[in-house]
BALOBA-1460 file (C-alpha; in Angstrom, 3 decimals):
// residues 333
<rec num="1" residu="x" x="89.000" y="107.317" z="201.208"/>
<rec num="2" residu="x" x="87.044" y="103.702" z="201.449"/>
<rec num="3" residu="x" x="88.986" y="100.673" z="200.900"/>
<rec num="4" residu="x" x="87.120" y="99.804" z="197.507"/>
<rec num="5" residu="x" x="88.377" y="103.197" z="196.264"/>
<rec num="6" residu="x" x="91.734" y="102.698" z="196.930"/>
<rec num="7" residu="x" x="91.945" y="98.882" z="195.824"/>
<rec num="8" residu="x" x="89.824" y="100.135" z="192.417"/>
<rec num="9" residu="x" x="92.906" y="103.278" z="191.733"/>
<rec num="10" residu="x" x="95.411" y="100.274" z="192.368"/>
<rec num="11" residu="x" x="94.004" y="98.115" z="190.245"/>
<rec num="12" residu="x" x="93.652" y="100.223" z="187.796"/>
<rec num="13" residu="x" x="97.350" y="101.687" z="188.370"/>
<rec num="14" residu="x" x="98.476" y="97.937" z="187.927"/>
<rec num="15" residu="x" x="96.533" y="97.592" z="184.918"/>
<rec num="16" residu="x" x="98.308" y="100.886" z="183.249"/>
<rec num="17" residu="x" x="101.556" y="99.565" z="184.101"/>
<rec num="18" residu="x" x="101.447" y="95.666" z="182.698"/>
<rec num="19" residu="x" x="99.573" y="96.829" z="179.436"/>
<rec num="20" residu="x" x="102.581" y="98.804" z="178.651"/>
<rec num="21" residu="x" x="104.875" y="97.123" z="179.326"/>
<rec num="22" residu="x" x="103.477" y="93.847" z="177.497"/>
<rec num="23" residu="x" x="102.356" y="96.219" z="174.100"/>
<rec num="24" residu="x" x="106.148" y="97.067" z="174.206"/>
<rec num="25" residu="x" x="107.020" y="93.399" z="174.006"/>
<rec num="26" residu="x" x="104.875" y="92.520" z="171.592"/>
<rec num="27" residu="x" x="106.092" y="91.704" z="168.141"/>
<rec num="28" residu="x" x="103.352" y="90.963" z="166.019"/>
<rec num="29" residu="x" x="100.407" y="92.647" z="165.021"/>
<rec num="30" residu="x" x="98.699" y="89.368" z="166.020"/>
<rec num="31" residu="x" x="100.133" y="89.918" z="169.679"/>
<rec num="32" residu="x" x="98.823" y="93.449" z="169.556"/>
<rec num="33" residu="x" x="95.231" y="92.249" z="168.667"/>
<rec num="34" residu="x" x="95.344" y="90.054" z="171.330"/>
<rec num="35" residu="x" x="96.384" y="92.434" z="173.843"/>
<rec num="36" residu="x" x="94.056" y="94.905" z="172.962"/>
<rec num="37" residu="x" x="91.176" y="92.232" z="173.850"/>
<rec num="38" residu="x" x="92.658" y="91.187" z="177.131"/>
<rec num="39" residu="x" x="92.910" y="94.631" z="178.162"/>
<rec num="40" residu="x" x="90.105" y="96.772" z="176.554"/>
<rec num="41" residu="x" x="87.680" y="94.286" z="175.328"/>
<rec num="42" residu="x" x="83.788" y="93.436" z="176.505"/>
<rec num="43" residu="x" x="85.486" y="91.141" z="178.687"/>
<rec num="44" residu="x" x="88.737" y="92.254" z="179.367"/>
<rec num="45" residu="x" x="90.706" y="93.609" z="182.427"/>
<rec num="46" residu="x" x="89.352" y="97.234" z="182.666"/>
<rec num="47" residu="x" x="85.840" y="96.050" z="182.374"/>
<rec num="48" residu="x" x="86.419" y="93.794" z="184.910"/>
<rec num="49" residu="x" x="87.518" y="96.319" z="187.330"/>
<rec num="50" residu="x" x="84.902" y="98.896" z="186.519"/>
<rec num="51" residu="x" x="82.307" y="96.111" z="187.398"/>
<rec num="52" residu="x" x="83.687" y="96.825" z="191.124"/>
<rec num="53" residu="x" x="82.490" y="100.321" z="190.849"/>
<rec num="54" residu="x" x="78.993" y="99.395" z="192.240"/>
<rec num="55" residu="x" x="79.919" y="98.922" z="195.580"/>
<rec num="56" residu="x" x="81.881" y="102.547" z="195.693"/>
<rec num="57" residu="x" x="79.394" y="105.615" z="197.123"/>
<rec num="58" residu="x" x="77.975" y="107.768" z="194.532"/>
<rec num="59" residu="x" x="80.620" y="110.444" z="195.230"/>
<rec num="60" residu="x" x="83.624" y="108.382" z="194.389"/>
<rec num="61" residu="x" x="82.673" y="106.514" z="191.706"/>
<rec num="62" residu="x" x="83.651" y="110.038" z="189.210"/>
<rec num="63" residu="x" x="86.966" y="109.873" z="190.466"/>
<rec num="64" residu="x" x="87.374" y="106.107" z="189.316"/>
<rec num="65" residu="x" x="85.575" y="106.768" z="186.061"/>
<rec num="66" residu="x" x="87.934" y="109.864" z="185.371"/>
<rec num="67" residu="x" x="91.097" y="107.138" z="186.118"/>
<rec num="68" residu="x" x="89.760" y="104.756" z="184.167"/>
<rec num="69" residu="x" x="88.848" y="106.678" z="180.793"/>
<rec num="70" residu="x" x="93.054" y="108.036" z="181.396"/>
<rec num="71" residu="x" x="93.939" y="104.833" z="181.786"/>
<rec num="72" residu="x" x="91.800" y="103.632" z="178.863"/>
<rec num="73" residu="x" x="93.162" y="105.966" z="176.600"/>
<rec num="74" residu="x" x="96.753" y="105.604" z="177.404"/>
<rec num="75" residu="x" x="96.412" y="102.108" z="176.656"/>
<rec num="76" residu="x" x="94.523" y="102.476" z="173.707"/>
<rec num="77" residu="x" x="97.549" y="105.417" z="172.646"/>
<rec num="78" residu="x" x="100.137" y="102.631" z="173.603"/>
<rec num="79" residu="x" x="98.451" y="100.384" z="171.177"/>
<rec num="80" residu="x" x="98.192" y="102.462" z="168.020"/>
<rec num="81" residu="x" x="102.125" y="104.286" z="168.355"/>
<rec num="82" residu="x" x="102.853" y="100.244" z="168.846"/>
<rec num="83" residu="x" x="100.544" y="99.305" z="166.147"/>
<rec num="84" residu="x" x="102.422" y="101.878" z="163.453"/>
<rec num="85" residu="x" x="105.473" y="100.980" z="164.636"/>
<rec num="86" residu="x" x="104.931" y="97.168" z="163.131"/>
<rec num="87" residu="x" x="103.115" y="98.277" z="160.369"/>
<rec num="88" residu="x" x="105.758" y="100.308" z="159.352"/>
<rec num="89" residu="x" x="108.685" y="97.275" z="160.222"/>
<rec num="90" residu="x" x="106.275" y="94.640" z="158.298"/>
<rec num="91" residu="x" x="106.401" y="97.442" z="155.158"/>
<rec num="92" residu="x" x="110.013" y="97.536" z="155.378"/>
<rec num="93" residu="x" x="110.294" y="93.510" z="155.527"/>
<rec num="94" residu="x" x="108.086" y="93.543" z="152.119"/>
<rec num="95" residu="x" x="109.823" y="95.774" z="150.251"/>
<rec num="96" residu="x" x="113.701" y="94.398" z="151.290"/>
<rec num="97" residu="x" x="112.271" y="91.293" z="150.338"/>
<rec num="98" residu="x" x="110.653" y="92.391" z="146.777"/>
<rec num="99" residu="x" x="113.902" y="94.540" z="145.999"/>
<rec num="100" residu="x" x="115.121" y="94.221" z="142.395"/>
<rec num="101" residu="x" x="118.554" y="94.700" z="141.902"/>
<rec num="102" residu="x" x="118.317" y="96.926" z="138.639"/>
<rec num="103" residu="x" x="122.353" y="96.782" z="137.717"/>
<rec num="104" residu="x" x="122.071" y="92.620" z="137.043"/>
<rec num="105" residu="x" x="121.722" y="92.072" z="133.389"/>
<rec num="106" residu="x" x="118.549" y="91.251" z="132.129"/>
<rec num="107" residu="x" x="117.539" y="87.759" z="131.068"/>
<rec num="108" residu="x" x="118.068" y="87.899" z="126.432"/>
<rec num="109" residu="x" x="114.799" y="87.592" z="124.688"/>
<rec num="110" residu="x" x="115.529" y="86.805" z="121.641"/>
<rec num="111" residu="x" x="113.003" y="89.966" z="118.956"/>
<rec num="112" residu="x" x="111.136" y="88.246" z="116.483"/>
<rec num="113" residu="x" x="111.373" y="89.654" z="112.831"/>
<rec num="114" residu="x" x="109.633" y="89.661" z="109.862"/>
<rec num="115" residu="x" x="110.037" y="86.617" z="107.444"/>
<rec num="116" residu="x" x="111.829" y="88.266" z="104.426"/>
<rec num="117" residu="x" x="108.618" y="87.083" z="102.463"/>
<rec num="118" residu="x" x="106.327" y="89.644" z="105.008"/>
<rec num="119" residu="x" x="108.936" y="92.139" z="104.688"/>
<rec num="120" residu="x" x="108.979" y="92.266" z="101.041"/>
<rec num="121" residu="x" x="105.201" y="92.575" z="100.765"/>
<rec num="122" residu="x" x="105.211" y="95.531" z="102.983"/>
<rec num="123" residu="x" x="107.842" y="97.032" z="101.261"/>
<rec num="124" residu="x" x="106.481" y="96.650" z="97.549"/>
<rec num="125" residu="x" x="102.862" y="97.878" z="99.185"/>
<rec num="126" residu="x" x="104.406" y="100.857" z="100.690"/>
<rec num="127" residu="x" x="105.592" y="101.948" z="97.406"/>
<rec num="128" residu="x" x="102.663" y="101.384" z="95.555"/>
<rec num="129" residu="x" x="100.486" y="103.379" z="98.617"/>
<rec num="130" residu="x" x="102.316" y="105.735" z="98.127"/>
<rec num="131" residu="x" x="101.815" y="106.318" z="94.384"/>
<rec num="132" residu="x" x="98.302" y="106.331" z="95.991"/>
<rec num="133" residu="x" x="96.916" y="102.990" z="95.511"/>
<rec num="134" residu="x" x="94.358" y="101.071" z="97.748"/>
<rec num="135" residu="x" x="95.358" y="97.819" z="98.956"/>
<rec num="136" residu="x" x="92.717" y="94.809" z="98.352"/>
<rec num="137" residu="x" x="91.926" y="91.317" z="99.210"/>
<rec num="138" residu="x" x="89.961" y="88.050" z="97.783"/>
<rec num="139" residu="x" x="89.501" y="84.709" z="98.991"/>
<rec num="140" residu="x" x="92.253" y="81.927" z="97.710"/>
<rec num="141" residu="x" x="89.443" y="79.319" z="96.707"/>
<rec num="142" residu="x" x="87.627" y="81.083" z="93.798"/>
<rec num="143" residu="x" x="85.030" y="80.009" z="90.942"/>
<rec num="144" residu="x" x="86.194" y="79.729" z="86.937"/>
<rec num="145" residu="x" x="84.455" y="83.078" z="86.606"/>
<rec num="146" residu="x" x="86.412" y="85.075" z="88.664"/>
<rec num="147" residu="x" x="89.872" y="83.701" z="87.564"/>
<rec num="148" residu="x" x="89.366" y="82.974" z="84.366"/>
<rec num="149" residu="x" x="86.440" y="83.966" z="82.372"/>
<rec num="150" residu="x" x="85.663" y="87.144" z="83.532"/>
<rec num="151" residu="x" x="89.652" y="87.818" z="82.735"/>
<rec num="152" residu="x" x="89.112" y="86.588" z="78.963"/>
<rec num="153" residu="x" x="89.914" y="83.205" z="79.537"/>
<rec num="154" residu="x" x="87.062" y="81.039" z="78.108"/>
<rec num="155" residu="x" x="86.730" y="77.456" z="79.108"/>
<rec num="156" residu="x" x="88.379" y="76.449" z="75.464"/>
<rec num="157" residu="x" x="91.029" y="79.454" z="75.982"/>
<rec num="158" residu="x" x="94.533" y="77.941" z="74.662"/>
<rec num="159" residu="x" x="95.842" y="80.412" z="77.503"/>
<rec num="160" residu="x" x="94.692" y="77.979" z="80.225"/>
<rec num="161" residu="x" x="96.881" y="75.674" z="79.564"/>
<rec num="162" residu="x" x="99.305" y="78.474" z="80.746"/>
<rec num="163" residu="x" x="98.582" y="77.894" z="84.888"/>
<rec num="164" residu="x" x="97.654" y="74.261" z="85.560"/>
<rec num="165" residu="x" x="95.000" y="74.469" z="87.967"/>
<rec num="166" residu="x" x="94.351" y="73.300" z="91.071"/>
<rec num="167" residu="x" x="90.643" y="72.509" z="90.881"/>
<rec num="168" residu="x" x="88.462" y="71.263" z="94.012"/>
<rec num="169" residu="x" x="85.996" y="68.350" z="93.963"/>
<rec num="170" residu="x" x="82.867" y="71.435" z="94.460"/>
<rec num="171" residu="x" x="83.938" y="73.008" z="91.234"/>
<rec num="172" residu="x" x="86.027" y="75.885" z="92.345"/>
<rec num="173" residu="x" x="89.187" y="76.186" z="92.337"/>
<rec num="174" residu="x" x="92.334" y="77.748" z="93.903"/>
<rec num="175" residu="x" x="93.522" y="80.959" z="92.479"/>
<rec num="176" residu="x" x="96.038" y="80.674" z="89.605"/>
<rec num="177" residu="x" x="96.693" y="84.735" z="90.465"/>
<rec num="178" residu="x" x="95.307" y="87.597" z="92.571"/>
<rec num="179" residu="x" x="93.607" y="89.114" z="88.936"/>
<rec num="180" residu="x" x="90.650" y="87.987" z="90.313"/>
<rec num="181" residu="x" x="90.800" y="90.336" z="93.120"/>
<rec num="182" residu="x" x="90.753" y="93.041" z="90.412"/>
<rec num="183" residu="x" x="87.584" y="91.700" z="88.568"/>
<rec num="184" residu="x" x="86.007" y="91.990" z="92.344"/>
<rec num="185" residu="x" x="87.401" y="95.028" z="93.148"/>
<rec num="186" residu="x" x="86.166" y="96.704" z="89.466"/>
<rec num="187" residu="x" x="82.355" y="95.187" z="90.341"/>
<rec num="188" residu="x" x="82.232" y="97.196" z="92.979"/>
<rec num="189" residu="x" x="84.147" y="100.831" z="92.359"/>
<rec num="190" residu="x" x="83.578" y="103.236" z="89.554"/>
<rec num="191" residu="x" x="86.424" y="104.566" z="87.911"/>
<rec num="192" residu="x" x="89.090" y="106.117" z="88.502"/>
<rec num="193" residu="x" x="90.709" y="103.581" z="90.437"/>
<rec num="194" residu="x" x="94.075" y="102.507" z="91.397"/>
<rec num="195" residu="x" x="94.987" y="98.946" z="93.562"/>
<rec num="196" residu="x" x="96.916" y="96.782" z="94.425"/>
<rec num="197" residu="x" x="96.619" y="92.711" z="95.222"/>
<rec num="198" residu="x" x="98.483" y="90.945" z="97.329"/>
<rec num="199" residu="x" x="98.262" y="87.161" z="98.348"/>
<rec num="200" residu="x" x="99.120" y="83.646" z="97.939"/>
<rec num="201" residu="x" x="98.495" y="81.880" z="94.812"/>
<rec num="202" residu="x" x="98.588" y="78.023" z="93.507"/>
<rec num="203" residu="x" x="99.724" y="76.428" z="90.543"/>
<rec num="204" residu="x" x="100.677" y="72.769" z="89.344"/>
<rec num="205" residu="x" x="104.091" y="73.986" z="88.880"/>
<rec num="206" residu="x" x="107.492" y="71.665" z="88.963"/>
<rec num="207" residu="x" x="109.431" y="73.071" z="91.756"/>
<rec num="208" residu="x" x="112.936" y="74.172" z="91.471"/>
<rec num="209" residu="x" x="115.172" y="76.660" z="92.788"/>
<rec num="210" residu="x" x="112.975" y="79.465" z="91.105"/>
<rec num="211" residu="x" x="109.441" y="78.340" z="90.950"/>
<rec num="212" residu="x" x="106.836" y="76.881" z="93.359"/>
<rec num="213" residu="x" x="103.541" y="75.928" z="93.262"/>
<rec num="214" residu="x" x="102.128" y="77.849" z="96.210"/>
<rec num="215" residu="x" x="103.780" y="81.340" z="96.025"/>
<rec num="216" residu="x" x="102.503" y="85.066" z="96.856"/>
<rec num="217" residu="x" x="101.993" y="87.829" z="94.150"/>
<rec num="218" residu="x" x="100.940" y="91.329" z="94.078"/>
<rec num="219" residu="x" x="99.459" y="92.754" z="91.304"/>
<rec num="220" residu="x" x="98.219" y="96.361" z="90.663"/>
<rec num="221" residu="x" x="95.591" y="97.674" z="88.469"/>
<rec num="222" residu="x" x="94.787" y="101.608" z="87.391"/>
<rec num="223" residu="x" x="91.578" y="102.151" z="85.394"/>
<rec num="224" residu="x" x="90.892" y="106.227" z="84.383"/>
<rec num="225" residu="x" x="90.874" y="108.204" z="81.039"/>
<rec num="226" residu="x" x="93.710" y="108.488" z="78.733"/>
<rec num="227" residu="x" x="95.976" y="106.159" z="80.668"/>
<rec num="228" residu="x" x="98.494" y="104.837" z="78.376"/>
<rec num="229" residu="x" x="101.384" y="102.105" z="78.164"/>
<rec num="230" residu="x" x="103.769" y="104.756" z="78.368"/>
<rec num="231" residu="x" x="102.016" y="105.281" z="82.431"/>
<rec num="232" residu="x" x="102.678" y="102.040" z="83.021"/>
<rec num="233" residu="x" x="105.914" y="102.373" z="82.134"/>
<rec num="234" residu="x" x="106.688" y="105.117" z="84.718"/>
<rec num="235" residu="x" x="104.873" y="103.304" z="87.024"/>
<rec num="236" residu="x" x="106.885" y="100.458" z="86.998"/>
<rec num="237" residu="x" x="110.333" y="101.826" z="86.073"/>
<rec num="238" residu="x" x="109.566" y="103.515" z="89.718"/>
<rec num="239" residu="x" x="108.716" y="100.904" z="91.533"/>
<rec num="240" residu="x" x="111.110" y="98.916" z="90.509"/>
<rec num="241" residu="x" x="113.669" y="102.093" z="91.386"/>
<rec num="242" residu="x" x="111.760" y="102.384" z="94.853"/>
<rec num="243" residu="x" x="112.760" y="98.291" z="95.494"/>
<rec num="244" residu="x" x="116.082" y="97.712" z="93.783"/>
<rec num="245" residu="x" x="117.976" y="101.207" z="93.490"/>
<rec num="246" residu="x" x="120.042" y="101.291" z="90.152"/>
<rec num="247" residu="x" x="119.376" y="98.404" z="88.445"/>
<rec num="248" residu="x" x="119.315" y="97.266" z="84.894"/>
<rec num="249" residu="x" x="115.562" y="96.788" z="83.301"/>
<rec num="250" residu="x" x="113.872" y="95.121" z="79.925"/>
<rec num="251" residu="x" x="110.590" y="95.161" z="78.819"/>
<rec num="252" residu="x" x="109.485" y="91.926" z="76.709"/>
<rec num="253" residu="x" x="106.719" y="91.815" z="74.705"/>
<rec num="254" residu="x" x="104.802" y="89.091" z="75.768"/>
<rec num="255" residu="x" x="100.569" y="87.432" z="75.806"/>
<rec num="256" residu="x" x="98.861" y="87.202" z="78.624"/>
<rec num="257" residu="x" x="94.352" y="87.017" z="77.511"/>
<rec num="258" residu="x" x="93.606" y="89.872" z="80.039"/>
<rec num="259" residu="x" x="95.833" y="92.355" z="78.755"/>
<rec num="260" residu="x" x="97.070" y="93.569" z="75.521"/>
<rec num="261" residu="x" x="99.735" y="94.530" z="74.258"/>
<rec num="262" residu="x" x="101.490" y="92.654" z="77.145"/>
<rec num="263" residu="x" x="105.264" y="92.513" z="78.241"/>
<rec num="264" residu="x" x="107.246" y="90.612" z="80.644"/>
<rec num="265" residu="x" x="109.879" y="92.880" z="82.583"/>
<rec num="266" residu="x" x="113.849" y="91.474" z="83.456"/>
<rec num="267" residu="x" x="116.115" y="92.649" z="85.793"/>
<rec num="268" residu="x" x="120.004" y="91.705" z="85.781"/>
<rec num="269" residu="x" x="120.558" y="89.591" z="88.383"/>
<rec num="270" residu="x" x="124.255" y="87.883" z="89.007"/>
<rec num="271" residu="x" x="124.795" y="88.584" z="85.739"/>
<rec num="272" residu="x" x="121.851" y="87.287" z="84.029"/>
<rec num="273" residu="x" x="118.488" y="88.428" z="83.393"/>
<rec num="274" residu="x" x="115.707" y="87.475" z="85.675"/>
<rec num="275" residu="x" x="112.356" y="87.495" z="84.991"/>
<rec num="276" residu="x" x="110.034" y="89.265" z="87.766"/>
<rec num="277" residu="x" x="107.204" y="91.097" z="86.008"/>
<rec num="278" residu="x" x="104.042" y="90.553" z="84.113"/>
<rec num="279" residu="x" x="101.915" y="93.974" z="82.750"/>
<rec num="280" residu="x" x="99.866" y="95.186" z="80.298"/>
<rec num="281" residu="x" x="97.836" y="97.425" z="79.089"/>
<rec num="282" residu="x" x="93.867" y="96.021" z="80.318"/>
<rec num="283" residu="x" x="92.155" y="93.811" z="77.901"/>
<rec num="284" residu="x" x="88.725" y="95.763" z="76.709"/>
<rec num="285" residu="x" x="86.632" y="92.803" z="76.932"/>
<rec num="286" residu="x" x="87.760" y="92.802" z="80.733"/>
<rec num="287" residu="x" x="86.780" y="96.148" z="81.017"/>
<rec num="288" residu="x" x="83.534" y="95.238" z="79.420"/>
<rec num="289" residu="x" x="82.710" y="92.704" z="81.824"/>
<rec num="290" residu="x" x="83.065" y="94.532" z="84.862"/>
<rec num="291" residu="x" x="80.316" y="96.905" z="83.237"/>
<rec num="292" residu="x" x="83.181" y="100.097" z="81.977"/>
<rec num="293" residu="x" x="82.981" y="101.472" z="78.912"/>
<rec num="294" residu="x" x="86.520" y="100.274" z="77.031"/>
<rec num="295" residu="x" x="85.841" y="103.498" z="74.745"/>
<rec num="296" residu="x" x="85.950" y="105.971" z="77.387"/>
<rec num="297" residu="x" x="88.076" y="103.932" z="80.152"/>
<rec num="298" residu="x" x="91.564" y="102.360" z="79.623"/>
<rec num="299" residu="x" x="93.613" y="100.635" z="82.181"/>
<rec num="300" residu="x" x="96.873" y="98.874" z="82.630"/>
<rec num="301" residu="x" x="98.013" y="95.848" z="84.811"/>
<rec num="302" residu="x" x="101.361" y="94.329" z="86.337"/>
<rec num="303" residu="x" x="101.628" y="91.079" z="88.846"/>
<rec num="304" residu="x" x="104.736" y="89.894" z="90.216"/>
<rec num="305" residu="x" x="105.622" y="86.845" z="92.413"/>
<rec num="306" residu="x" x="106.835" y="88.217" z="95.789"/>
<rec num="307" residu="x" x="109.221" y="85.477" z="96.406"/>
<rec num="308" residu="x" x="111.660" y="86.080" z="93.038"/>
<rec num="309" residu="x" x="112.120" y="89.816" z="94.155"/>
<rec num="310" residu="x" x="112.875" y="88.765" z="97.643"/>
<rec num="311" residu="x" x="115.464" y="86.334" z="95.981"/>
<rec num="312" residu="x" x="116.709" y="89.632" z="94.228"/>
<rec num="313" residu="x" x="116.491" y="91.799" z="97.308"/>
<rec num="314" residu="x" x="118.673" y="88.927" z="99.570"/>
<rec num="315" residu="x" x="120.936" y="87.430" z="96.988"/>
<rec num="316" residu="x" x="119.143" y="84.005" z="98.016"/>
<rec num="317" residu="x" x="120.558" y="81.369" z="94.869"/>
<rec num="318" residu="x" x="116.860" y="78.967" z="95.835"/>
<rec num="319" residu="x" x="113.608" y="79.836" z="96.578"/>
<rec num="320" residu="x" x="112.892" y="77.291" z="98.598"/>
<rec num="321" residu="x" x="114.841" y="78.465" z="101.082"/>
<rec num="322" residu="x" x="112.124" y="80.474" z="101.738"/>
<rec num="323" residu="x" x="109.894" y="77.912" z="102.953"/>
<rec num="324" residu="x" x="112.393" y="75.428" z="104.855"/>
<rec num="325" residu="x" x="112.131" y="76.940" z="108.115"/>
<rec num="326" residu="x" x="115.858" y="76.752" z="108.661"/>
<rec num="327" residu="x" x="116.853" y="79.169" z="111.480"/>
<rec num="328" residu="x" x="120.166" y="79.230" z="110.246"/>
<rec num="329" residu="x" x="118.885" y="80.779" z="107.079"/>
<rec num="330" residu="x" x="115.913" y="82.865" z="108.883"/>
<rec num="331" residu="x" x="118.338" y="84.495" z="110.992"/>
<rec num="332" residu="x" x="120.062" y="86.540" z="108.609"/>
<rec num="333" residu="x" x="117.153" y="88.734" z="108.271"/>
């Protein structure tokens, strides 16, 4: 054996020796990186002594290259079981450090709720879908046509004076009622049809603890053959049923121009009777308008203002509690 053989197997016993024990020092996968350079890099120590192999004779320089892809490969082994092993401690770090202790109480978020205005809308349109009518919508700034004449109102109508109006500098105007979502609705439907109208209307109204002058209504409308006052009737008697439970009703005969005859229906409320509800059976010359034929068509109507049965359905004594944003108030619902 020549002297460069033996010094090469020393070396490269050496080299085994300090790359273990320096990957099981390491702590860092940083460290590990570097240590994998130093050792088995381009430029590192077992490249360095395998550049000494060119002065060995061609018969020894196998048994060096044998040593040196063990020795290569025992390092390199060293460096991956080291490698998982601080993989696997970093993983651990992360996930003490992320742990959620699941038995502290949770920080109290507050639910919203529905304003008892929202709530009441739903639950009048829930009834009324499910005597099978269609819910519809207009816009809130509307022309004379649509809220008044096409409804029977002409421009010298006495019944105008009824609903001061809000009117806007263009000529419009905003909605007195949501009847005008009915004329739209008629214009484009054939009979039969059934719907209902909810939204917010305006009116230069003094306001107390039962009226406003911007308020929401819903109104329905059925056009179809043979329909009579006495459907209306039943319609509203169940509705009414559906929203209240047992409570005491009266129809009043009434005028509004877009139906006729008209009534105005009362319920008892803290022992006095309450107006909520406006119907009718549908005037012909609205039915006319809308292009139906009044002999073979009848219809009936009703509108009520959402905020006087949600004064009935909370016991609230002033409507304007509704709109004072008072949580002390809101939170009751």
């Amino acid at each position: 054996m020549t002297t460069q053989l033996s010094d090469l197997e020393s070396q490269l016993t050496t080299l085994r020796q300090e790359a273990q024990q320096a990957i099981v020092a390491a702590t860092t996968l940083e460290q590990l990186e570097q240590l994998r350079i130093k050792y088995l890099g381009k430029k590192g120590s077992l490249s360095q002594v395998l550049g000494g192999m060119g002065k060995l004779d061609a018969a020894e320089r196998p048994r060096i290259g044998a040593l040196a892809n063990d020795v290569k490969e025992a390092v390199q082994a060293d460096l991956d079981h080291k490698r998982m092993g601080l993989q696997a401690a970093q993983i651990e770090a992360q996930l003490a450090a992320e742990t959620i202790d699941v038995t502290l109480p949770g920080v109290y978020r507050p639910q919203g709720h529905a304003h008892p205005l929202t709530s009441t809308i739903e639950r009048s349109l829930d009834v009324f879908v499910g005597l099978g009518y269609t819910v519809a919508q207009g816009p809130e700034m509307e022309t004379d046509y649509y809220n008044f004449e096409a409804l029977n109102t002409p421009a010298d109508h006495p019944a105008r004076d009824m609903q001061d109006t809000f009117y806007l500098p263009d000529g419009n105007l905003l909605r007195t009622h949501t009847s005008s979502v009915q004329i739209r609705y008629m214009e484009a439907n054939e009979p039969p049809i059934r719907v209902a109208a909810p939204g917010r209307v305006y009116r230069r109204d003094t306001v107390d603890a039962t009226h406003a002058a911007v308020f929401h209504q819903i109104e329905i409308l059925a056009v179809d053959e043979g329909l009579t006052f006495t459907d209306l009737k039943g319609t509203i008697k169940v509705f009414l049923e559906a929203m209240f439970g047992d409570i005491d009703i009266r129809f009043r005969p009434s005028f509004f121009p877009f139906t006729e005859p008209s009534a105005e229906v009362d319920v008892r409320w803290r022992g006095r009777w309450l107006e909520v509800l406006g119907c009718g059976m549908v005037d012909p010359n609205v039915l006319k308008a809308v292009g139906y034929d009044p002999e073979i068509y009848t219809g009936f109507a009703a509108g009520f203002g959402v905020e006087r049965f949600a004064m009935v359905l909370h016991q609230i004594d002033d409507i304007r509690r509704l709109y004072a944003s008072d949580l002390r108030f809101l939170r009751q619902f």
